[in-house]
C-alpha positions as CSV (number, residue, x, y, z in Angstrom):
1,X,119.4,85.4,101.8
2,X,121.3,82.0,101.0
3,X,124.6,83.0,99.7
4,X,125.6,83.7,96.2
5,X,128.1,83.7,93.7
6,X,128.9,87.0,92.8
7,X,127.1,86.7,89.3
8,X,124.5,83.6,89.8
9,X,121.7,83.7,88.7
10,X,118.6,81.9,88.4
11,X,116.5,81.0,85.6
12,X,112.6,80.5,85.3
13,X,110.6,79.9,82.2
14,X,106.7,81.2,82.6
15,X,104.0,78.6,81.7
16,X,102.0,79.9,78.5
17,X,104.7,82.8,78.1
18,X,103.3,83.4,74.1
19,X,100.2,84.5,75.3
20,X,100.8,86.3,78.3
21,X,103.4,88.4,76.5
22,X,101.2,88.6,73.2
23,X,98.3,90.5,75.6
24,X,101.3,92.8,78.0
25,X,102.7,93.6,74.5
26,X,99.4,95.0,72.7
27,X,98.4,96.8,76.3
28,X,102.1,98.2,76.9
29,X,101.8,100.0,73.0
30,X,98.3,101.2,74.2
31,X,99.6,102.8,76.8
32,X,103.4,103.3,76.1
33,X,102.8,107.5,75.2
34,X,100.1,108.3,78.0
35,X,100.8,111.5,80.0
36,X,100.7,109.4,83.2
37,X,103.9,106.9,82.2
38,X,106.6,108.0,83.9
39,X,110.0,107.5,82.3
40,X,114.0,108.2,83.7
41,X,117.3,106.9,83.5
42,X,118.1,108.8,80.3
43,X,121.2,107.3,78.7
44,X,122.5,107.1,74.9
45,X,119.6,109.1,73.7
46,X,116.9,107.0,75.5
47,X,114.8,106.6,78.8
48,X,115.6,103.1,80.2
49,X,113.4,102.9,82.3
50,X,109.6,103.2,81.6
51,X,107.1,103.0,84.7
52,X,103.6,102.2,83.8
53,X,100.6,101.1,86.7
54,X,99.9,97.4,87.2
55,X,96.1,98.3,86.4
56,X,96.7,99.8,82.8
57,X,98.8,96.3,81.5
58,X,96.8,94.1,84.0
59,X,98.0,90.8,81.6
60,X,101.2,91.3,83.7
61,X,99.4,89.5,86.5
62,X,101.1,86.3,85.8
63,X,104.7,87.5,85.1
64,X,104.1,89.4,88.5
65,X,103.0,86.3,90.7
66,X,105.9,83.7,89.0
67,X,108.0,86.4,89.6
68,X,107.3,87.0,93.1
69,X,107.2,82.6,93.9
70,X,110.4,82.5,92.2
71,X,112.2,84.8,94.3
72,X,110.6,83.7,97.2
73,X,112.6,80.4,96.8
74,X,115.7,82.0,95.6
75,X,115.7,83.7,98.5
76,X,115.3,80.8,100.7
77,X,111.6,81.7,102.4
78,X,108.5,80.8,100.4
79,X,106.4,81.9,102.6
80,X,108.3,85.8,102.7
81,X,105.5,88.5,101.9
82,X,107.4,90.3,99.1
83,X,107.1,93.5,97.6
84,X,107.8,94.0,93.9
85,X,108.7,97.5,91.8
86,X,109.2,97.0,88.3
87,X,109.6,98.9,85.0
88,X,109.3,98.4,81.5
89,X,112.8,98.8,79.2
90,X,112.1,99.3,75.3
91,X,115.2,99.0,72.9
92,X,114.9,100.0,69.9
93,X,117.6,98.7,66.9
94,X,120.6,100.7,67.8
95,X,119.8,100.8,71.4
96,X,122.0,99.7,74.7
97,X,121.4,99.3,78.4
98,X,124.5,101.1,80.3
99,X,126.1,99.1,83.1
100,X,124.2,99.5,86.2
101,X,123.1,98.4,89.3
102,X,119.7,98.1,91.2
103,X,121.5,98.1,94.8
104,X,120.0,100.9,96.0
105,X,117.9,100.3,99.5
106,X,116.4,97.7,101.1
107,X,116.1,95.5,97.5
108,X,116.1,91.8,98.5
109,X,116.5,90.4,94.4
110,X,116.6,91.7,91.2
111,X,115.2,90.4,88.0
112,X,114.4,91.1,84.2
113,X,111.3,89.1,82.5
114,X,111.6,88.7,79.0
115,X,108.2,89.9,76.5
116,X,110.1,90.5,73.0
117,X,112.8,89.7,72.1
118,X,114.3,89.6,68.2
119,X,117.5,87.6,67.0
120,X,120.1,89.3,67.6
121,X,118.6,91.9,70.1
122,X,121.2,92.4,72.7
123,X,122.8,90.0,75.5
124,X,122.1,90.2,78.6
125,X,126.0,90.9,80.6
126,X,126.4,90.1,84.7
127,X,128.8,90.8,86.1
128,X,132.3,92.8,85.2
129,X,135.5,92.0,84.1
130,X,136.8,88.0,84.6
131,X,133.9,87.3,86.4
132,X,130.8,88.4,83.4
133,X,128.3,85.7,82.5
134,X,126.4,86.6,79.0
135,X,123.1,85.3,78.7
136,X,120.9,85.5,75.5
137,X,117.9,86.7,76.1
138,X,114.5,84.0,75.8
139,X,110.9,85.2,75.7
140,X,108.8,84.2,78.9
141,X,112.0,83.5,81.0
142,X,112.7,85.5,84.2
143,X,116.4,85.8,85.5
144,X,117.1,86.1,88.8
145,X,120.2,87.9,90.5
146,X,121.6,89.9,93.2
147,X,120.9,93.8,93.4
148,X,124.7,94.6,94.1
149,X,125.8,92.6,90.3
150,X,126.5,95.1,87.7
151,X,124.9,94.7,84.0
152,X,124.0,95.5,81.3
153,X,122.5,94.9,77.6
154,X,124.6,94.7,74.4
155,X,123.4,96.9,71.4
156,X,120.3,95.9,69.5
157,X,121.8,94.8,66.1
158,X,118.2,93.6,64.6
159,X,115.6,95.4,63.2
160,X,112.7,94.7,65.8
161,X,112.5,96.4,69.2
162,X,112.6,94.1,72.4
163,X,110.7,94.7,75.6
164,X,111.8,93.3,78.6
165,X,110.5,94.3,82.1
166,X,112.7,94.9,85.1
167,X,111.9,94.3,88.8
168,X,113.5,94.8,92.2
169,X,111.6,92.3,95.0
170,X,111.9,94.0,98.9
171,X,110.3,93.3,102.0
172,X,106.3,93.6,101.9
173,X,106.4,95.8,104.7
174,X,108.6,98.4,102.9
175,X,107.5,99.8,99.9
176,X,110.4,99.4,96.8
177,X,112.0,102.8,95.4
178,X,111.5,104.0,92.2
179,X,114.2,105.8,91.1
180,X,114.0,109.4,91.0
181,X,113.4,110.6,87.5
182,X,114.9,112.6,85.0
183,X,113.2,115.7,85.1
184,X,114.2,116.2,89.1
185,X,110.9,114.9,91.1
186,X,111.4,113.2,93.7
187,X,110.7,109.7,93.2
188,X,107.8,108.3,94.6
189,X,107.2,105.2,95.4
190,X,105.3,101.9,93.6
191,X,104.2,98.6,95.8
192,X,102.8,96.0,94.0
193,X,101.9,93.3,97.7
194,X,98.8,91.7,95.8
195,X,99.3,88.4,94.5
């Protein structure tokens, strides 16, 4: 991987974002409560992380494949088969993402795809101490960074919710972790190879 600043990051706007996210929005609250969606990371009264399959909100197909080019090139090799795990993370006014980090195997990139987001809705924080960057938040844009950066969302202050979608990028010929969940399963594990 070229190197990086300790907090850069990389910036991507998706083409026709209002109504990509318009259809992952009305398919995620179809599916949001089924038995199957696996949630974990429980912190300040909420499950951060929400894992739903790629066939049940198939309108992510083009977040998924920008995603994917895009970190192909950040990482230097666009023609790298990469593997890409990825969550869903639903804040509700009131709600914040603790610091965190997603460096936890053989993740090559990390990024967070923006599908709502309300005025005032949190701020995106990279980084810790001296060296944070804050970004605000832009529906349809993808930001890239390295696993290993710490952050984390400010609270919610408005009165909408705001859905953004998490992913870790790995080597196509491993599959990428899910993290083990709450309740004390193992974690299993999601690869999403297709373009």
């Amino acid at each position: 991987m070229p190197a990086f600043d300790p907090v850069e990051r990389h910036l991507l706007q998706l083409d026709d974002a209002e109504k990509v996210n318009a259809a992952i929005w009305k398919q995620y609250q179809a599916v949001r409560n089924d038995p199957a969606v696996r949630k974990s990371h429980f912190f300040e009264g909420r499950y951060e992380n929400i894992y739903i399959d790629a066939l049940l909100v198939s309108s992510l197909g083009p977040v998924l494949t920008a995603a994917r080019e895009g970190a192909r090139r950040m990482l230097g090799d666009p023609a790298q088969e990469l593997a890409v795990g990825f969550w869903f993370n639903e804040m509700h006014p009131g709600d914040v993402t603790v610091p965190h980090d997603h460096d936890e195997g053989d993740e090559l990139l990390s990024a967070v795809y923006y599908v709502r987001v309300p005025c005032d809705s949190g701020q995106l924080l990279l980084g810790r101490g001296e060296q944070t960057v804050t970004l605000t938040p832009v529906e349809g844009r993808l930001v890239f960074f390295r696993p290993g950066v710490v952050h984390e969302v400010t609270r919610n202050l408005s009165s909408g919710v705001r859905l953004s979608i998490g992913m870790n990028f790995g080597p196509a010929s491993h599959q990428v972790q899910r993290p083990e969940s709450q309740e004390g399963r193992e974690p299993d594990y999601i690869c999403d190879g297709g373009e």
